[in-house]
C-alpha positions in Angstrom: 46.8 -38.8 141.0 49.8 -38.7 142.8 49.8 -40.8 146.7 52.4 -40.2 149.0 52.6 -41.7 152.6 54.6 -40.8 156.0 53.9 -43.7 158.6 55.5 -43.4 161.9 55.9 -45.9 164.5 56.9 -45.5 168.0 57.5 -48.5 170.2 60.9 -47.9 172.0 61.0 -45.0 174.4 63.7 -44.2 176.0 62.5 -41.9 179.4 59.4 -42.8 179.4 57.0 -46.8 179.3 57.4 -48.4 175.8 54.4 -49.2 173.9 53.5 -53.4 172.8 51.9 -53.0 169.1 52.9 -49.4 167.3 55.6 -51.0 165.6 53.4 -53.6 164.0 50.5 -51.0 163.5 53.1 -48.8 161.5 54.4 -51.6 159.6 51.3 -53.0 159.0 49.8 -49.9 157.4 52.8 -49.5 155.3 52.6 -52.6 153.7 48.8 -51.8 152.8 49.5 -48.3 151.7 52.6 -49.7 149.1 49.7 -52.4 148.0 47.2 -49.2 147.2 50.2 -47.8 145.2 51.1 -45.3 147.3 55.0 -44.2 147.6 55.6 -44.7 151.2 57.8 -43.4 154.0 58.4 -45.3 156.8 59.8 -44.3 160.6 60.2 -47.0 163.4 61.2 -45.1 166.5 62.8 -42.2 165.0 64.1 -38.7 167.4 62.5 -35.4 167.2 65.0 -34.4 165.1 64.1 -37.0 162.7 60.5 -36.3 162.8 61.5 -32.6 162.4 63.0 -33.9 159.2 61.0 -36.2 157.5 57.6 -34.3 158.1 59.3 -31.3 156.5 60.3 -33.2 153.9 57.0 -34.8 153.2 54.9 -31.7 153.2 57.6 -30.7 150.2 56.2 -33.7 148.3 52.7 -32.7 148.3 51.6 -31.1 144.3 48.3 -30.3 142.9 46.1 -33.4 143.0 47.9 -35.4 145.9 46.3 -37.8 147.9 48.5 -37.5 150.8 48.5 -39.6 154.2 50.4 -39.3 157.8 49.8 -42.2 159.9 51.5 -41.8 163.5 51.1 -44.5 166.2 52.3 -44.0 169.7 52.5 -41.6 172.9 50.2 -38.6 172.3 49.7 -35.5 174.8 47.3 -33.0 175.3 48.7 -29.8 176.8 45.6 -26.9 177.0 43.7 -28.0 174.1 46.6 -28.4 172.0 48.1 -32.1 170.9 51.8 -33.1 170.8 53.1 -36.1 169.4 56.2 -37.7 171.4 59.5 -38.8 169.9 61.6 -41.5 171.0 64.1 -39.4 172.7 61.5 -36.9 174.4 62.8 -36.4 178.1 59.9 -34.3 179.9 60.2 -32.8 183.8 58.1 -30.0 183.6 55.3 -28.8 181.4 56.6 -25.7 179.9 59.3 -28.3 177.8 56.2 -30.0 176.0 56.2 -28.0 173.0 60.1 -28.3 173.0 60.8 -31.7 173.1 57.6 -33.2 171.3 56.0 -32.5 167.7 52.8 -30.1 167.4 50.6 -32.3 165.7 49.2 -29.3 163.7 52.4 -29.5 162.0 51.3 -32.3 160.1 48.8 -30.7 158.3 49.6 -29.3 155.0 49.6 -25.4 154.4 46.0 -24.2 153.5 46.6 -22.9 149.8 47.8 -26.9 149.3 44.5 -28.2 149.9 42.4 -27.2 147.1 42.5 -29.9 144.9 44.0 -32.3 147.1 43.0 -35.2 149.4 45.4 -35.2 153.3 44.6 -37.4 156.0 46.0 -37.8 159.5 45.5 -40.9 161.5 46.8 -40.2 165.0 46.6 -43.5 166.6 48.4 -41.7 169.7 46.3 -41.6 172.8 47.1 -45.2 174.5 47.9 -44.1 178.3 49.2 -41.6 179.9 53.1 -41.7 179.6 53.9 -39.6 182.1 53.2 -41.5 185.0 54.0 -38.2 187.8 51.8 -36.6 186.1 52.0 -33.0 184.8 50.0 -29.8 185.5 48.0 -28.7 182.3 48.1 -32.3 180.7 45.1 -34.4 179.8 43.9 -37.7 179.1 44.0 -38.4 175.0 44.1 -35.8 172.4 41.9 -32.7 172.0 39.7 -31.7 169.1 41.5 -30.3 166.1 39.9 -28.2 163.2 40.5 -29.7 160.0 41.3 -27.5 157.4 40.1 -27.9 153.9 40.4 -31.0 152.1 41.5 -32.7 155.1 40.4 -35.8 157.3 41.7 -35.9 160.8 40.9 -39.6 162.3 41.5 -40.4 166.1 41.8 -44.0 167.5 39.3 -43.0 170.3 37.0 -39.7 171.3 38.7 -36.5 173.0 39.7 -36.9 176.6 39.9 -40.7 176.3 42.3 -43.0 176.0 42.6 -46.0 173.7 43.1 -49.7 174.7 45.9 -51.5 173.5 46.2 -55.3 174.2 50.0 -56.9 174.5 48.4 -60.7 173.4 47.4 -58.7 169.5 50.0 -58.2 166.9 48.0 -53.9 166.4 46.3 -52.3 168.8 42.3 -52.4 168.5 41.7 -49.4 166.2 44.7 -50.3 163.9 43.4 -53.7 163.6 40.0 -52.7 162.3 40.9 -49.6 160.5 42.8 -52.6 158.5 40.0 -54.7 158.2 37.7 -52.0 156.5 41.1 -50.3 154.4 41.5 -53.4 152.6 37.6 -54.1 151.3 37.0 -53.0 148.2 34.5 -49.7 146.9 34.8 -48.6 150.1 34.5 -44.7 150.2 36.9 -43.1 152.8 34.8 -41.4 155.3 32.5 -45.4 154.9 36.3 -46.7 155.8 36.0 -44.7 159.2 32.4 -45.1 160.1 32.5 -49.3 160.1 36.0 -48.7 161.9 34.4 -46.9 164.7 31.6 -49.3 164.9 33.6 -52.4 165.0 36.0 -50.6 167.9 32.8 -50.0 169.7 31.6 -53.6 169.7 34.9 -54.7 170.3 35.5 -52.6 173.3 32.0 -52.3 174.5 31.4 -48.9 174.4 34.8 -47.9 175.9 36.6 -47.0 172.7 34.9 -44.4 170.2 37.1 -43.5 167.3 36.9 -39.7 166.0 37.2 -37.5 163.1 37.1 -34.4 161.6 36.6 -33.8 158.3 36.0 -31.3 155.9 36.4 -33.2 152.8 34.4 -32.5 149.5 34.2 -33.5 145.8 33.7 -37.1 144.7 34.4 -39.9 147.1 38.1 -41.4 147.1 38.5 -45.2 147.4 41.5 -47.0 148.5 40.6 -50.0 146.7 38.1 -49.9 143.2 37.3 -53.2 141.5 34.1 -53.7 139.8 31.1 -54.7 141.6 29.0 -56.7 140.0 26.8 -54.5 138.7 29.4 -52.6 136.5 30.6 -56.0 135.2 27.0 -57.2 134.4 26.3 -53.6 132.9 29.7 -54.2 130.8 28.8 -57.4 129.6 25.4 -56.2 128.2 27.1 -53.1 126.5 30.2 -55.0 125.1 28.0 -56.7 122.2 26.6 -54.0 120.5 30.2 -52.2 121.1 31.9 -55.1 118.7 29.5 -54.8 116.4 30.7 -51.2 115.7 34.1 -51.9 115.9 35.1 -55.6 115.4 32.4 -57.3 112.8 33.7 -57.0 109.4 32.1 -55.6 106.4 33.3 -56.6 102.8 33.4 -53.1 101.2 34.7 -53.5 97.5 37.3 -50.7 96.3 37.3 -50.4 92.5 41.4 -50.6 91.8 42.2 -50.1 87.7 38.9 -51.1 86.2 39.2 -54.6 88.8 37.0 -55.1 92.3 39.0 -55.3 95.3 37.0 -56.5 97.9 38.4 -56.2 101.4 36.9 -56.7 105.1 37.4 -54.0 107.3 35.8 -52.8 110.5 32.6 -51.2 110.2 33.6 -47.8 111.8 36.9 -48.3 108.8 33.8 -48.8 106.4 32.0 -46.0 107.1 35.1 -44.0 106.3 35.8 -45.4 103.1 32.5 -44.3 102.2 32.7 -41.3 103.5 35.9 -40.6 101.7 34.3 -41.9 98.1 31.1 -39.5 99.0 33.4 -36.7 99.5 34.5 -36.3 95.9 33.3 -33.6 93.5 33.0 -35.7 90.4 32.6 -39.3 90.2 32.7 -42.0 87.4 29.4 -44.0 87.2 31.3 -47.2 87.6 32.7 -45.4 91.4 29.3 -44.2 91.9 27.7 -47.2 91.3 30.5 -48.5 93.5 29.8 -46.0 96.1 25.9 -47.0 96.4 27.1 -50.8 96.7 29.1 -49.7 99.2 26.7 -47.0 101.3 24.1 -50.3 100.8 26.5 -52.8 102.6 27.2 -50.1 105.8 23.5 -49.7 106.1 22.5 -53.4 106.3 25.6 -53.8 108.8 24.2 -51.1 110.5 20.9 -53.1 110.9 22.7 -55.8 112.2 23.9 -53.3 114.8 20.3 -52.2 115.8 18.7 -55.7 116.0 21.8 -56.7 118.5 21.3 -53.9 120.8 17.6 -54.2 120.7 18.4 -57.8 122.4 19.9 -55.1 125.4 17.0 -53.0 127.2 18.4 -49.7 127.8 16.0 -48.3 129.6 16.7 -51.4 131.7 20.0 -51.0 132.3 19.6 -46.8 133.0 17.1 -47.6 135.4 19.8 -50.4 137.2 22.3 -47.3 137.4 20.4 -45.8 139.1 18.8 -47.9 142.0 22.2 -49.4 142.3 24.5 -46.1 142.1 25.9 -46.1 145.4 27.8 -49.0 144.1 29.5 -47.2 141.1 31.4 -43.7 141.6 30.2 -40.3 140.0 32.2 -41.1 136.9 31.4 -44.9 136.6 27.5 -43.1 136.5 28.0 -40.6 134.6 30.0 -42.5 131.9 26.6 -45.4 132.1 24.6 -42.4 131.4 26.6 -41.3 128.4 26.9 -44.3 126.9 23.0 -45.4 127.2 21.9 -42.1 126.2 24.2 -42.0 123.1 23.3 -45.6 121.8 19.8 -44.9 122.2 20.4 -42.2 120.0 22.1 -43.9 117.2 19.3 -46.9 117.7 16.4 -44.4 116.9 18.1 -43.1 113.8 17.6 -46.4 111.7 13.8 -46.4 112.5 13.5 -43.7 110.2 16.3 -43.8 107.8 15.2 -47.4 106.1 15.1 -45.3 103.1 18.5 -46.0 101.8 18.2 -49.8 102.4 17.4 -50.5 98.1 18.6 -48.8 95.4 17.6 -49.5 91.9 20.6 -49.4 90.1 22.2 -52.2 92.5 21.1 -55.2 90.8 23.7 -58.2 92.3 24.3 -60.9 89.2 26.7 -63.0 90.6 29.3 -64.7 88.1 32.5 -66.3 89.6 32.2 -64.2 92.4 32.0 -60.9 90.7 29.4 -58.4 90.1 29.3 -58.3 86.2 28.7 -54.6 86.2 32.5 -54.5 86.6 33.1 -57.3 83.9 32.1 -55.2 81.4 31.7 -51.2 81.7 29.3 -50.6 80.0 27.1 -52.6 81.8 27.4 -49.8 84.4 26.8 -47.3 81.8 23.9 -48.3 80.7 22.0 -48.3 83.7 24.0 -44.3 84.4 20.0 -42.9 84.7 19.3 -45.5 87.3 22.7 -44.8 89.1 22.3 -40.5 88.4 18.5 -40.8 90.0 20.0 -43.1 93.3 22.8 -40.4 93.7 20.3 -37.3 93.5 18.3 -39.1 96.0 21.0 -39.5 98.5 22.1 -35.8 97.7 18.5 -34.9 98.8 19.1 -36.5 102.0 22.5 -36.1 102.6 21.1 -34.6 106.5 19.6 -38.6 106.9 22.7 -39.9 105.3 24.9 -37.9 107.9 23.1 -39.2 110.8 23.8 -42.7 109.7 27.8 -43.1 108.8 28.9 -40.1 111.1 28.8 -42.7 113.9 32.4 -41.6 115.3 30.7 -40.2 118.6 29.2 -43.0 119.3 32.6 -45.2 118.8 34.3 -42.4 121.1 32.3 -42.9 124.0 32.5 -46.5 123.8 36.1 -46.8 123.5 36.2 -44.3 126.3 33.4 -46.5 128.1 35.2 -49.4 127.3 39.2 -47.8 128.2 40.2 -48.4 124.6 42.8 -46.5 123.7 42.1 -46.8 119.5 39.0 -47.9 117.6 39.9 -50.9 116.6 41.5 -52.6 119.9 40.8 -55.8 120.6 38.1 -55.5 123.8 39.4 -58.3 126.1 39.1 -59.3 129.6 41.5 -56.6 131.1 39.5 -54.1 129.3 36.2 -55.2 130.6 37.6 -54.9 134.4 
């Protein structure tokens, strides 16, 4: 998702009273916004001219699937029901210069066919006082309502017609210095972001304050800051067991290599493709069939030990954790719980009627330095062919239950995608756990 910022700070005015904490607010918020990994734009006192410029400019910026933000803090008019923004270098005598010499805060809003699939907010931190201390005909205290188009949040330091405090002993004015607070805690939804903002500027001000917005965001929740609560990490931790099992524990699969055993340990989700390429074949040698039942054997008693770890993890549990405890995760954090709890329960229930393949009768294990003497001499494998012929046909008849069992790659999809890993055999570590 692409993040772009504009913040604008005006402290320095030169025709009408400067302002004590916009330069801090803007350089404040800038700082956060870089932190959040947005690119960010920065203006301390600039002209109109400049403004002109850099809003222009910005709006350019803003593609499909932006998350974009304008942040303005200082003087702010409202001329009959309309807002205006004031530069540094705004010199107003009469009303009828307003829209002139100052920036129609409309104009910060992106064009409506941008909005779509996008995320804009405008935090107008722009109704301190008065700055025109004659006074002018048509002109207001604070801002006016604006309509906020689609996909768009509109956030005001205090209601319309008011006028927000700002204290020269604090580094930001009030609303800047809670909207901080609440931007920089983590799995906090944006419109949540707002809502403890206003109520904090309420407290703090004793009614006299009351931030504003208008919204008419949709689609999932955005967060400024995500980090796993602790439910997701818990939830991780119970999952990430049965998820090495799949794709970390070994299984000693033996490869027949010029009449010799090679015996090798591999993944089990590797093992189940061996096998799968040895079942594949048209014709087969007794000695590879023989080889290939050994082999189908071994997944299927590794696949055991999958079931008996994830029966130590109560699914049903953990779905109904998700969800009493959703509002902590996002719709994709859910959804991706639900996938993975659904799919494993799945592949658990398979096993509990598929013990059929566990024994074969042509798989007799007589150890002799380590090797199976079937392979010492061949026709020690050939003379058991009937028993090896009648083990094959059986798993022929079956091949629908044999399926079920090795074709396990779903279910190693969704936990590497579960999991963030990028290839099945990854290494699941701390950073992929977070």
């Amino acid at each position: 998702m692409n993040k772009i910022a504009l913040v604008i700070g005006i402290k320095e005015y030169e025709y009408i009273p400067s302002l004590w904490n916009t330069e801090n607010d803007a350089s404040d918020i800038s700082e956060f916004l870089k932190e959040a990994g947005f690119k960010v734009t920065i203006l301390i006192n600039p002209s109109q001219r400049e403004l002109i410029e850099s809003i222009a400019s910005f709006k350019n910026e803003i593609v499909d699937n932006t998350v974009s933000i304008i942040y303005y803090a200082g003087h702010g008019i409202q001329l009959e029901s309309e807002n205006f923004l004031v530069p540094k270098d705004a010199q107003i005598k009469i009303t009828e210069e307003i829209p002139y010499f100052c920036i129609h805060a409309s104009d910060c809003l992106p064009k409506q066919s941008e909005l779509i699939n996008n995320i804009h907010i405008l935090i107008l931190d722009a109704c301190r006082n008065n700055p025109f201390m004659t006074g002018l005909r048509s002109t207001n205290i604070g801002l006016a309502k604006m309509s906020a188009p689609m996909g768009t949040l509109i956030a005001f330091s205090t209601n319309p017609g008011n006028a927000s405090i700002e204290r020269e002993s604090d580094r930001n004015g009030i609303y800047t210095q809670k909207l901080l607070i609440h931007l920089k805690t983590p799995n906090l939804s944006l419109e949540r972001i707002f809502k403890n903002t206003r109520t904090d500027v309420i407290a703090s001000t004793k009614g006299k304050q009351v931030p504003w917005e208008e919204s008419s965001l949709h689609g999932e929740d955005f967060f400024f800051i995500k980090v796993p609560t602790a439910l997701n990490l818990f939830l991780k931790k119970e999952l990430i067991f049965a998820y090495k099992a799949l794709t970390e524990d070994e299984v000693d699969i033996s490869v027949i290599e010029n009449n010799d055993v090679k015996k090798e340990l591999i993944p089990f989700s590797k093992a189940i493709k061996v096998f799968k390429e040895q079942y594949d074949k048209n014709t087969i040698h007794p000695r590879d069939a023989f080889m290939l039942l050994f082999n189908l054997q071994k997944i299927i008693l590794a696949s055991y030990k999958f079931i008996m770890i994830s029966r130590n993890i109560d699914f049903r549990e953990l779905d109904k954790m998700v969800l009493q405890y959703s509002k902590e995760l996002s719709d994709n954090e859910i959804n991706s719980y639900q996938k993975i709890i659904l799919t494993m329960q799945h592949y658990g229930s398979i096993f509990q009627f598929n013990d059929k393949f566990g024994d074969f009768r042509s798989i007799q294990r007589q150890i002799d330095n380590h090797y199976w003497t079937g392979f010492k001499l061949e026709t020690d494998v050939l003379k058991n062919q009937h028993k090896i012929m009648e083990d094959l046909e059986f798993v022929k008849n079956n091949e629908i239950h044999l399926k079920e069992i090795v074709e396990c790659d779903i279910l190693i999809g969704v936990m590497n995608e579960f999991f963030e890993i990028k290839t099945p055999h990854n290494r699941v570590d701390g950073s992929a756990r977070n």
